[in-house]
N, C-alpha and C positions, 0 to 999 in steps of 0.2 A: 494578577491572579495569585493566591497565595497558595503555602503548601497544601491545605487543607481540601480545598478547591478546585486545585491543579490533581489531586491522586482524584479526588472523586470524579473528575468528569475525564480523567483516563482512565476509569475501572470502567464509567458506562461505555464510552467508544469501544474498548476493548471487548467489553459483554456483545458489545452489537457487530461487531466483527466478526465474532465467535458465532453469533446466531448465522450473518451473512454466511459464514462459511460452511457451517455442516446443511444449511439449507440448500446449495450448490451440491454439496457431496450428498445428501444421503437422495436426495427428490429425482437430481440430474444423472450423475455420479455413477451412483454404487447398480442402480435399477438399468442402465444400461452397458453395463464393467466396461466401464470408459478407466482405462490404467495410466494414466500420463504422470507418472511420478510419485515419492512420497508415502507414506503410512497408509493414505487410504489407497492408491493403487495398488501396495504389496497386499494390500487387506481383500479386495475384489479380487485378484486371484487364486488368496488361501480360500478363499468362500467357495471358489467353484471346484477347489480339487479336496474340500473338507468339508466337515458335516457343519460349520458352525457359520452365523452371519458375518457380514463384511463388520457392521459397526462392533461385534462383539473382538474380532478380531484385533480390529482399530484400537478399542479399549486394551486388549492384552498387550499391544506392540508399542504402545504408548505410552502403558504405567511401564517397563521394561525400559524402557529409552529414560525417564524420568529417571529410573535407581541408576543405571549410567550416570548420567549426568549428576545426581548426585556424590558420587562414587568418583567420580573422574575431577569434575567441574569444582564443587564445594564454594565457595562464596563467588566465583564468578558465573557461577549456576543463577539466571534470571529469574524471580519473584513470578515474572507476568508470565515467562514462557511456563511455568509451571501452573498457575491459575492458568490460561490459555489452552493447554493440553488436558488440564484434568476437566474443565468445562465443558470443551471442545469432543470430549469422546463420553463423558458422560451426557451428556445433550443427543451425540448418535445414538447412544443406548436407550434413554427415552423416548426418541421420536422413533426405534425399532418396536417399543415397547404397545405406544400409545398410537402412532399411526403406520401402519404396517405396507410394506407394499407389496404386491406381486410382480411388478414388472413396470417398465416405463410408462408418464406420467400421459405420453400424446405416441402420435407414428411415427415423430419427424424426427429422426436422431439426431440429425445437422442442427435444427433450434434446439433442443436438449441441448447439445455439445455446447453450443454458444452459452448456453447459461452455468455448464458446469467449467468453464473457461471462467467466463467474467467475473460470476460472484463469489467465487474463495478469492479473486484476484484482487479484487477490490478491497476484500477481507485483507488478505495481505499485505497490499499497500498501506490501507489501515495502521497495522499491526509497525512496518516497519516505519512511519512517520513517527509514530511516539516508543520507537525503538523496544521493538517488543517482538518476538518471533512466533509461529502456529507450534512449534516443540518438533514433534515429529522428528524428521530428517537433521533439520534444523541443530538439535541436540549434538547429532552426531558430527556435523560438520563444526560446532562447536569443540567437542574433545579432538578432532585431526587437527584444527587451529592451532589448540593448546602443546600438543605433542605430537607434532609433523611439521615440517616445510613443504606438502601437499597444495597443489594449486586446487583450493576448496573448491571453488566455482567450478571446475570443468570434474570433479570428483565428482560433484552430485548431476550434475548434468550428465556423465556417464553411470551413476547407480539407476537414475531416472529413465533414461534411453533402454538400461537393462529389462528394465520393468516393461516397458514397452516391450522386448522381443519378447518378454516372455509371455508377455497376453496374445500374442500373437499363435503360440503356440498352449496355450490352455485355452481360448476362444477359438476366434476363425479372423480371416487376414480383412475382414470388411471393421471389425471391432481394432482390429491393434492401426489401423491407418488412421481410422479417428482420434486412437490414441497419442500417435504419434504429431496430429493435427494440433493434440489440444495441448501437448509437449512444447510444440514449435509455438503455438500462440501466446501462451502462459507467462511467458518471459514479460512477449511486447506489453499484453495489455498491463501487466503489475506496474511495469516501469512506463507505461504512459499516465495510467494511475493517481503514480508518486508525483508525477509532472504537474498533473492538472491539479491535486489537492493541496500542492507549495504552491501554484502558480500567484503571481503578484507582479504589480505591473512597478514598472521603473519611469520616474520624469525627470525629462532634462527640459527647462523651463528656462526661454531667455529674453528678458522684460525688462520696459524701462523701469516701471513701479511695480520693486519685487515686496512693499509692506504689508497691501493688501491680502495679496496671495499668503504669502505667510501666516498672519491673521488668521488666516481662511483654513491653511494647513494644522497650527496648533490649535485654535479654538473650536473649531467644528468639527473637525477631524483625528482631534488628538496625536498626531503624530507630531516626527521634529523631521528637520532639514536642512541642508547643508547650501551656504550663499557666498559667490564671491563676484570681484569686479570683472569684469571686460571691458572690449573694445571692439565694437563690428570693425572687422576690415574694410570694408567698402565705403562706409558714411566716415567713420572714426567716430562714431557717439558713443559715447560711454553706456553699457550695457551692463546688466545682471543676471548672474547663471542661478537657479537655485534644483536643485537634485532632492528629489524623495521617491520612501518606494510605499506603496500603499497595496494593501487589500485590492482584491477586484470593484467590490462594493462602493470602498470610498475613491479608487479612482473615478472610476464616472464620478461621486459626486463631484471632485478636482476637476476635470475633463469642462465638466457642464461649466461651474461655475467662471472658468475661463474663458467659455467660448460667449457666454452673456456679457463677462464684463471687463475682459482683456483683446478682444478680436484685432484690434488695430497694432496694439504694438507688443504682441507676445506671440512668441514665438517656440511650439510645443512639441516635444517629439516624448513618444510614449513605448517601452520594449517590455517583452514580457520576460519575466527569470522567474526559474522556480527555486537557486539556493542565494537565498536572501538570507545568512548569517549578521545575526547579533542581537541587542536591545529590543525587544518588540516584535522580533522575529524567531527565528528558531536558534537555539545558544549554540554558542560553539562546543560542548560535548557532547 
C-alpha cells in the first residue's frame, strides 16, 4: 500500500471511529450521565450543575486541552489526535444541534451501559491500532509524559475513578455504580478489542513435501515463509519445518488446502498471536 493510500484509508478508519464513538457518548452516554472517565464524563457532570449541554461542554474542554497541547507538546503534538478531537466534538455539537434528546433512548440502563461501554471502546481500539488517540484526556497524559516521571497509567485511572465519585455526588449512588461499572469494564473490552483486530494465526507445518505448500503460500496467498530441515525422532526420516503467519482469512484458506492434499504426511499446529511485528504486518515503529 503506498503513502497515498495508506493516509487515505487511515483518515476513513479514523472518520468512522470518531462516528462509532460519539454515537456511544451522545445516544448512550450523555442521556443517561453515565460518568466513567475522560472529557465527556467531566462534561455530564458540568451539564447537570450548569446551565449549558454536555456536548457543548465537551467542545469547550476539548479546544482548551488542544491549545495545551499545542503550547506544551509542539511537534510531538499528533496531526490525528487533533483531527480526531476537533471532529469528535464538533460532530456532539451537530447531533445536539440536529437530533436532540430528552432523556434515554429505552428503560434498560444495563443495555445502554453495554453500548456506551463497547462502542467508544471499539472506537478506541480503532484509534490506537493505527496509533492515533480520541485527544481528550489523552492530551494531558501526553504533556505529564513529556515533563514528569508520573506513572501515566494509574494518573488517569485515578483522575477517571475521581470523576466517578463525583457523579456520585452530583447524581444519586444508582448512576455513579454504573459508572464505576463501565469504569471497570472500559479497560477490558478496548484491550480485548486490540486483541481480536491484530489477531492472526501462526503455522508450524511439518511435511515431507514442503514445495507444494509453499507454492500454495507465495502464489495464492502472497505471503512468504520461513523452511528448514529435520529429523523425526522416532522414524529418523528426514522432515521439513516450514513457519508462517497469515490473516484469519487466508489461514483457513492454508488450513483447507492441507487438509485436501497433505492429510497423510503433514503435520499441522496452528496458534493464534495478536503482535505479529514486521513485513506485511504492523512495523516496528
Amino acid at each position: 500500500m503506498n503513502d497515498k493510500k495508506r493516509i487515505f484509508f487511515e483518515l476513513i478508519m479514523l472518520t468512522l471511529a470518531t462516528v462509532v464513538l460519539d454515537v456511544g457518548v451522545y445516544f448512550f452516554k450523555f442521556p443517561n450521565n453515565f460518568s466513567f472517565g475522560g472529557v465527556t464524563g467531566v462534561s455530564v457532570i458540568l451539564s447537570k450543575l450548569f446551565s449549558l449541554s454536555s456536548a457543548t461542554y465537551n467542545l469547550i474542554i476539548n479546544m482548551a486541552l488542544l491549545l495545551l497541547g499545542f503550547i506544551f507538546l509542539s511537534k510531538g503534538f499528533g496531526i490525528k489526535t487533533v483531527y480526531i478531537s476537533v471532529l469528535s466534538s464538533l460532530l456532539l455539537s451537530a447531533m445536539e444541534h440536529f437530533i436532540p434528546m430528552d432523556g434515554p433512548l429505552t428503560d434498560e440502563p444495563v443495555l445502554e451501559l453495554i453500548f456506551a461501554i463497547v462502542l467508544p471502546a471499539v472506537s478506541a481500539a480503532i484509534m490506537f491500532n493505527l496509533n492515533a488517540s480520541g485527544g481528550g484526556t489523552d492530551i494531558i497524559a501526553m504533556i505529564l509524559r513529556k515533563y514528569t516521571t508520573f506513572d501515566i497509567g494509574t494518573a488517569l485511572f485515578m483522575v477517571d475513578l475521581g470523576i466517578v465519585v463525583a457523579a456520585c455526588f452530583v447524581f444519586d449512588v444508582k448512576t455513579a455504580l454504573f459508572s464505576f461499572v463501565g469504569l471497570m469494564a472500559k479497560t477490558l473490552v478496548v484491550d480485548t478489542t486490540i486483541e481480536n483486530v491484530n489477531l492472526c494465526k501462526y503455522f508450524t507445518i511439518i511435511t515431507n513435501q514442503p514445495q507444494d505448500i509453499l507454492d500454495f503460500i507465495h502464489d495464492e496467498l502472497g505471503k512468504g515463509a520461513t523452511i528448514f530441515e529435520a529429523k523425526g525422532s522416532y522414524t529418523n526420516q528426514q522432515k521439513y519445518v516450514i513457519f508462517t503467519v497469515l490473516k484469519r482469512g487466508q489461514a483457513v484458506q492454508l488450513r483447507n488446502y492441507i487438509k485436501q492434499n497433505h492429510t497423510k504426511d503433514t503435520f499441522l499446529m496452528i496458534t493464534n498471536s495478536s503482535e505479529i511485528i514486521g513485513k506485511g504486518f504492523r512495523g516496528l515503529n
